[in-house]
N, C-alpha and C positions, 0 to 999 in steps of 0.2 A: 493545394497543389492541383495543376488541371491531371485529368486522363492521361495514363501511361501514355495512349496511343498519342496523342498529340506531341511528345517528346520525339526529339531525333536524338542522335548517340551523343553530338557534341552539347545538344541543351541541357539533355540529363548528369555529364559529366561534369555540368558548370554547374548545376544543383547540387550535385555530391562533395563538391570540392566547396561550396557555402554553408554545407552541413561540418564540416573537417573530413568529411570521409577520401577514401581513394578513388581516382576519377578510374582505376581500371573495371572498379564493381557496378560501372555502368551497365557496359557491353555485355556482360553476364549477366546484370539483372534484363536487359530486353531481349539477348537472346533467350534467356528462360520463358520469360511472358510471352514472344510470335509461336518457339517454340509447342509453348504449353496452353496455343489458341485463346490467349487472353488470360490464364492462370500463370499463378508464379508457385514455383514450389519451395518457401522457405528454406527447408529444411537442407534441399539440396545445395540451394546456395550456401547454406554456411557463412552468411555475411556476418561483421561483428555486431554484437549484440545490441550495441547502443545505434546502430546504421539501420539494424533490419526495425527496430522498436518503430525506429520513425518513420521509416518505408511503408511500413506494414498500416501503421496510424494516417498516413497523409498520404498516400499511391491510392487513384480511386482508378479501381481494373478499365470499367467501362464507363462511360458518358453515357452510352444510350443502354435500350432495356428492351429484350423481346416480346413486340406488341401481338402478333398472330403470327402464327405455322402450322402453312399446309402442304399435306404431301400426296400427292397424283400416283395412279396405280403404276405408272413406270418409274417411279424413286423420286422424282423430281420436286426438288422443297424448296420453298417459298417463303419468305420470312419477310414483314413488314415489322421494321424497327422502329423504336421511340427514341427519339435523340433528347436531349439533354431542354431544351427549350420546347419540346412537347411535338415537333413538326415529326412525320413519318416517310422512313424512306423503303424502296424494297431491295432486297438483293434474294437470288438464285441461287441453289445448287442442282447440275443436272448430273446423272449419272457419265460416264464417256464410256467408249467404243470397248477399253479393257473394265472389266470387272474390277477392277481395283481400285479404281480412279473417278476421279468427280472432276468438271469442269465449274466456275462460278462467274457467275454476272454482279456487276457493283454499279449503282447510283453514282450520279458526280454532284445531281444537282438536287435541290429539295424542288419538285414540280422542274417545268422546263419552259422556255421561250419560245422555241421554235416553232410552235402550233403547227407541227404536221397534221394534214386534215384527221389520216387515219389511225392516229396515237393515243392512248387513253392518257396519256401523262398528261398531254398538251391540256386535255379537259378542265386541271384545275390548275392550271396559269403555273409563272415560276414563281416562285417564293426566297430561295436564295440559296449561297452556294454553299457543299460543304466542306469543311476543313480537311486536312490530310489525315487529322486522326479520327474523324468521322470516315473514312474512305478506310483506314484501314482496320475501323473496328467492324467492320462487313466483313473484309477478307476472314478476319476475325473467327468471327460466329460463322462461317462459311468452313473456314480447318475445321471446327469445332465438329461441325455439322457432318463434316467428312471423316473423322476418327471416329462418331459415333458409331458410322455404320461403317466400320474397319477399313475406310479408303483413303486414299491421300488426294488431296484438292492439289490438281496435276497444273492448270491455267487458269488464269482472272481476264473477265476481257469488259470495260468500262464501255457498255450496252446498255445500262439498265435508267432510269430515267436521268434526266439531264443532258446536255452537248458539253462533253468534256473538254472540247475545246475551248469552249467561254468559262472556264475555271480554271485552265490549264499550269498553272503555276502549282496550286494545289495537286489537286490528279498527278502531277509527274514527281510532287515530294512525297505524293502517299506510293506511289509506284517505287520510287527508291525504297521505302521501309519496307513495303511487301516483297521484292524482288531481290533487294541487295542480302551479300553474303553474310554480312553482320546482322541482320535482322530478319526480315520474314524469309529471302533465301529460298524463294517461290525457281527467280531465277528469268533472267530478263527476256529472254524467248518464247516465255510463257504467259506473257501480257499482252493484252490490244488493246490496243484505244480506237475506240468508234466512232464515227462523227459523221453530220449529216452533208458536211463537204465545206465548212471555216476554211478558207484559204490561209489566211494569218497563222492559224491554229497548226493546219499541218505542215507550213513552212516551219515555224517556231518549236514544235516539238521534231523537226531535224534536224533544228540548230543546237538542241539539247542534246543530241547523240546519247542515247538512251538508244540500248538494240533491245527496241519494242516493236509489235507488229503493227502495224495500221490497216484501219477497215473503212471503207467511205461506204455510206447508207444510200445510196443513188436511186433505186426504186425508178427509175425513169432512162430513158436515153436520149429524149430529147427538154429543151428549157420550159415547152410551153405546157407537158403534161407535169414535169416535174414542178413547176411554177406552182399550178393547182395544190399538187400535194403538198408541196415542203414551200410555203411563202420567202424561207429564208434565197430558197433554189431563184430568188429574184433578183440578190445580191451577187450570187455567183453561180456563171452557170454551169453547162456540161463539161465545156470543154477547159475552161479553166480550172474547174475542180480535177479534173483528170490528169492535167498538166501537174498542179500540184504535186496529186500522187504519184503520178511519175517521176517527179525531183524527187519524193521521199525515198522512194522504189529502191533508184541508182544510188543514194547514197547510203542507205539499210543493206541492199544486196536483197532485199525480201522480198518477197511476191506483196504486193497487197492484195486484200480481199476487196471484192465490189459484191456489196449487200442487197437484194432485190427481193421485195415484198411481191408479190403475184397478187395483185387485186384484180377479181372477176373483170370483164369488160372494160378496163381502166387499163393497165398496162402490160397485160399478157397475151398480148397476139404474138404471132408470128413474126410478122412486120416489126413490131417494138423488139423483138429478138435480134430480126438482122439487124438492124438499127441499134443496139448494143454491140452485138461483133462488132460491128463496123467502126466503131469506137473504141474497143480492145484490140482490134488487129493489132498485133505488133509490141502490145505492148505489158505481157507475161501475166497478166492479172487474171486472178481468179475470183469465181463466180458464184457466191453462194444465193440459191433459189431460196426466201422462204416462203412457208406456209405462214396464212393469214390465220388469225384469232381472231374473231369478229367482236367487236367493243359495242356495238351499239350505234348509235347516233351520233356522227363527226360535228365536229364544230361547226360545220356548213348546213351540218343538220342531214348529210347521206347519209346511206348505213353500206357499206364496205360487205364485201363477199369475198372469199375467199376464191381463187380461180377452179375450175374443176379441173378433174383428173384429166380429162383430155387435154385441156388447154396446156395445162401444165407440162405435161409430157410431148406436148407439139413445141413447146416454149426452150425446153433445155436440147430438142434432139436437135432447136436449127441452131442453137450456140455450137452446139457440138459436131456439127457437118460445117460450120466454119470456123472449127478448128478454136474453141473457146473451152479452155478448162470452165467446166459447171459442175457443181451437183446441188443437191437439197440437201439441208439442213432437217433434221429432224425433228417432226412438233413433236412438244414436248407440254404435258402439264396440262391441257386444256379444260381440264375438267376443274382448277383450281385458279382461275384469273391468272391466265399465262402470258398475258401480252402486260407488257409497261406498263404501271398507273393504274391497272387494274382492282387490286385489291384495296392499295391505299384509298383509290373513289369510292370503292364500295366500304370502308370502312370508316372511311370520316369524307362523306359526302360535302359535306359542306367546308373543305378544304381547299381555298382558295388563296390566290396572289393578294 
């Protein structure tokens, strides 16, 4: 039998009823296993004896296996996972703003396409896509990771390597198991999906009406520096990724987020500032600044700098004299390969497409 996680309620209950058992001891065995972070607790279930025998014998909890975990002096844990065919992916837990609570990042893809210059995922090419119950055996070890240290994993937002929108059939069936009330019950305003600006991608995950948040990776405000960075940014440029999220926008009711990396001397002026306003005017989004993690040598062979404090701080005050919700995102981890594709390069270098 594959991985729990790879079952939805109506698969498993077409298994159960091929065993003779009742299709209702579905829904209670998976909400036990999202529940109990990947464990089931027999005992609790009380299924009948000849039901659990076989469950117990033929249910294999996980497909993948925790390959490394590391944890950064502000909480923030990092887990590169082994899937089931050897390939490794990473997912996040970062501490959030209440004490009680964790936010987590998840993988969509094993490596990625998009070769953004300053990505370390991009470094070791795409390899392929993963399944929904790969997607939600992250969330998985992510709960897990969050009861250890007495919190609840509050949001998942599909950041971490991969363009979830080139997988997007998957991602939005693992997003129903992690989100929906019968299963993980995460709870569907507490998901985002990320993406580097797939046109196809964000029209078609609003034609799925899913009230999920969407985030577009823009790093740029105009085509010809964002072109450099994102070679996808070739295919579609500013203003029609933006138009996009603008239709996703009006029909979510949700603010999107617009993602911006600060690279030193690349796209942190002032000028590249008002030149985002000018592109937000009007049209409610907000602005999250990050800090760069420096990777090394991009696939062009630059090496990426982080913007300075100054730049940085000239950079949100002219969003915000024209009237542009901003603020910074919090680094987080740096001392533990905190940026994408990090760890996995450093741990199986020679991880290639």
């Amino acid at each position: 039998m594959k991985p729990l996680s790879e079952s939805s309620l109506t698969e498993l209950e077409r298994q159960l009823a091929a065993w003779g058992g009742k299709i209702s001891h579905a829904k209670r065995l998976l909400l036990d296993y999202y529940s109990g972070a990947g464990c089931v607790d027999w005992g609790r279930l009380n299924l009948p004896q000849r039901l659990q025998a076989r469950l117990s014998a033929e249910c294999v909890m996980f497909g993948s296996a925790l390959a490394m975990r590391q944890v950064a002096e502000d909480g923030t844990v990092k887990l590169l996972l082994r899937l089931a065919d050897g390939k490794t992916v990473e997912s996040v837990v970062m501490p959030g703003y209440q004490e009680d609570r964790v936010a987590g990042c998840v993988s969509s893809q094993v490596g990625c396409a998009m070769a953004c210059d300053f990505c370390a995922t991009t470094q070791t090419g795409f390899e392929r896509n993963l399944s929904p119950g790969e997607m939600v055996e992250q969330f998985l070890h992510l709960r897990r990771e969050a009861k250890a240290a007495g919190r609840r994993l509050q949001t998942v937002v599909f950041m971490g390597m991969g363009e979830p929108m080139l997988n997007l059939d998957n991602v939005l069936e693992a997003v129903r198991r992690m989100a929906g009330e019968g299963l993980g019950a995460l709870g569907w305003r507490n998901v985002t999906v990320s993406t580097v600006g797939i046109v196809p991608g964000i029209d078609a995950m609003a034609a799925a009406d899913l009230n999920i948040n969407l985030a577009v990776s823009l790093h740029a405000p105009d085509d010809a520096t964002r072109a450099m960075l994102i070679p996808s940014g070739r295919r579609f440029g500013v203003d029609e990724i933006l138009a996009a999220a603008g239709r996703y926008q009006a029909k979510r009711g949700r603010p999107v987020s617009i993602q911006y990396c600060l690279l030193g001397g690349v796209n942190d002026s002032v000028e590249h500032a008002r030149r985002l306003a000018a592109l937000l005017a009007g049209r409610r989004m907000h602005v999250n600044l990050l800090p760069y993690n420096s990777t090394g040598a991009s696939l062009t062979g630059r090496d990426y700098e982080p913007s300075t404090a100054a730049a940085a701080a000239a950079f949100i005050a002219e969003l915000r004299a024209r009237r542009i919700v901003a603020h910074f995102r919090r680094a987080r981890g740096r001392e533990i390969d905190a940026a994408c594709g990090q760890l996995r390069r450093r741990s199986d270098p020679n991880s290639v497409a």
